[in-house]
VMD Tcl script that draws the C-alpha trace (Angstrom):
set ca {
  {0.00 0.00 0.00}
  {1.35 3.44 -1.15}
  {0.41 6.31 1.42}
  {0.47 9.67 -0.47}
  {2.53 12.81 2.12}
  {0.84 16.07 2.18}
  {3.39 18.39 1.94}
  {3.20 22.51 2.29}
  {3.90 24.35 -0.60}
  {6.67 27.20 -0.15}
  {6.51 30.77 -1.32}
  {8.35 31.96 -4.12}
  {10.77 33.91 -2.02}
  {12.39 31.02 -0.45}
  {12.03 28.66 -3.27}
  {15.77 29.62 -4.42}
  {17.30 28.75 -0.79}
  {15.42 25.49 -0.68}
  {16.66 24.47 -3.94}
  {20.08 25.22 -2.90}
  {20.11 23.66 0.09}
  {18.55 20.44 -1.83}
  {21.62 20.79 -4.08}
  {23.95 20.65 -1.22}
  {24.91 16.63 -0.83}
  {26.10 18.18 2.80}
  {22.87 19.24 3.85}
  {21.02 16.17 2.39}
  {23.35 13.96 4.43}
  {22.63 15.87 7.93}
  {18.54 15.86 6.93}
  {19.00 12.14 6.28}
  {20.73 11.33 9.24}
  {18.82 13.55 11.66}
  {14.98 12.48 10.46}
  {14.30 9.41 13.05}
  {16.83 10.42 16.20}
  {17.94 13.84 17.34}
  {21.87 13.99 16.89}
  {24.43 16.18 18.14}
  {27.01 17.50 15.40}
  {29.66 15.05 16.24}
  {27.61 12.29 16.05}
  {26.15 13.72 12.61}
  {30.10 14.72 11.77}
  {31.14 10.75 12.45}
  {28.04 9.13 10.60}
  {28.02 10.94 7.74}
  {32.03 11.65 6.82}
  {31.92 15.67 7.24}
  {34.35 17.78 8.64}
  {32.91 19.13 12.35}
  {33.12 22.85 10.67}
  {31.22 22.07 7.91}
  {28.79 20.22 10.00}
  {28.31 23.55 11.86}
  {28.16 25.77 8.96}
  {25.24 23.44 7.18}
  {23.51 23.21 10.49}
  {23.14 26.95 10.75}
  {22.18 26.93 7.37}
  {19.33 24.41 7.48}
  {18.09 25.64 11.38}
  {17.99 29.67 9.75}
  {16.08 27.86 7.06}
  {13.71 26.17 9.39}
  {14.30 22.88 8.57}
  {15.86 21.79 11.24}
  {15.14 21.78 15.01}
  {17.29 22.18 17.54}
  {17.04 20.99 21.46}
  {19.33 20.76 24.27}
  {20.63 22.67 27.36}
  {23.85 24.08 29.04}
  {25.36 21.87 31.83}
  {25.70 23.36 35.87}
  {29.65 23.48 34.43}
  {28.72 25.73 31.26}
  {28.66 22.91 28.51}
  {26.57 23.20 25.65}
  {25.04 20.01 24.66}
  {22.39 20.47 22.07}
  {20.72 17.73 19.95}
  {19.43 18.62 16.19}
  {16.25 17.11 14.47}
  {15.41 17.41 10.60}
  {11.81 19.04 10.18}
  {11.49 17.62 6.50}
  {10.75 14.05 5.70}
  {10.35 15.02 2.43}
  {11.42 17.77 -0.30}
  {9.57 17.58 -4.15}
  {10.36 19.90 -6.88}
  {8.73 20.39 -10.59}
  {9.48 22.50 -13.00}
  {6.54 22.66 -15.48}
  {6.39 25.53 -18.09}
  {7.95 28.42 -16.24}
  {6.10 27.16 -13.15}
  {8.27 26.39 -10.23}
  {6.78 24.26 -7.23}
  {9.09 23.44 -3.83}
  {6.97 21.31 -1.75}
  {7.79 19.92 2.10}
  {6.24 17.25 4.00}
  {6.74 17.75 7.60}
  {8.93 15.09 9.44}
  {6.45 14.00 12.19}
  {8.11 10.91 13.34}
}
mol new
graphics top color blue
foreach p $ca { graphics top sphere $p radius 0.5 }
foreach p [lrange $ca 0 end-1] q [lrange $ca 1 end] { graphics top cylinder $p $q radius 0.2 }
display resetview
């Protein structure tokens, strides 16, 4: 049985950064990797191959983007420890005479 995602189309002014971060094989990685478990960036960083800076850079980029959540807290010894979480399960594009479409379906697992 096929089950058909809903998805929320995006407005035309963030179509462009979408598409670019789609293009990205960096930030598909950390969306694939962060959909079923939160992660923190090392554990993304080790998984997926990426250099700890780029995993930073990428996770700014896809959090300012608001596709990616982030939780966590500071220890009583000042310690940041935060865990990120890909808001996407999903990302469709068409291109159909002129017509541009970005669509999302939500990751609610």
């Amino acid at each position: 049985m096929q089950v058909q995602l809903e998805g929320r189309k995006i407005e035309d002014e963030k179509k462009d950064t979408i598409l670019g971060i789609l293009s990205d094989r960096y930030c598909r990685a950390i969306i694939e990797s962060t959909m079923a478990v939160p992660k923190a960036a090392i554990e993304i960083s080790a998984e997926c191959g990426i250099p700890i800076s780029t995993v930073y850079r990428r996770l700014q980029i896809l959090h300012d983007s608001k596709l990616l959540g982030i939780s966590g807290a500071i220890t009583t010894e000042g310690k940041k420890h935060f865990l990120y979480k890909s808001k996407v399960r999903a990302m469709t594009s068409r291109f159909n005479c002129g017509n541009l479409e970005v669509e999302i379906v939500p990751n609610v697992c």
